[in-house]
N, C-alpha and C positions, 0 to 999 in steps of 0.2 A: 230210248233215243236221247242222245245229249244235245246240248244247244251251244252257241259262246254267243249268244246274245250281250250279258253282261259285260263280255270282254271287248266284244265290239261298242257298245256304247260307252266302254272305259274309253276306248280310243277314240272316237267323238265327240267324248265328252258330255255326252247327249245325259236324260233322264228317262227315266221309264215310263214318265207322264211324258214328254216329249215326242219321244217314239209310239207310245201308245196312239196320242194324236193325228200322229204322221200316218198310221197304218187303221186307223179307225178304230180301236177298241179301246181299253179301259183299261188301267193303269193296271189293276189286280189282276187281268187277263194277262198283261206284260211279266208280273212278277211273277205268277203259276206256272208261266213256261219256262220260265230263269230257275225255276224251281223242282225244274221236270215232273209239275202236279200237274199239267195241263197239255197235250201234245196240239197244236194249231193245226187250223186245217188246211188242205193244198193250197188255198186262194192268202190265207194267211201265212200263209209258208212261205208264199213266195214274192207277197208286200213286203213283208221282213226283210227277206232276203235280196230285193230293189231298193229299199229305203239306203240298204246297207253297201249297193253298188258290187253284189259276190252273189255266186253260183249259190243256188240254195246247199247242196251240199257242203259249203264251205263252213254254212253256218248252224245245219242240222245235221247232226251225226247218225247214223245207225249205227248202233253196238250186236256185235254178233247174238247176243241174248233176246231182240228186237225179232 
């Protein structure tokens, strides 16, 4: 699974300490996912993807290989 987490916080300008905050976890929890080391789980899935005001799918992908 891909993410645009990082692209969305480009466009907010936000930090991954920031967001991390905003969603309750830790900044290296924020970077493992930007990193596809880490997949979040539903309830983080979908903080993320509130924090960021879009459909979770907009901002977690499934790739056919998933």
């Amino acid at each position: 699974m891909k993410n645009r987490i990082k692209v969305e916080r480009a466009e907010l300008d936000i930090t991954q300490q920031q967001l991390a905050e905003a969603v309750g976890v830790s900044r290296q929890t924020i970077v493992a996912i930007e990193k596809n080391r880490f997949l979040p789980s539903t309830p983080l899935a979908l903080k993320i993807s509130r924090y960021f005001g879009k459909p979770v799918e907009s901002i977690f992908i499934l790739e056919e290989t998933d």
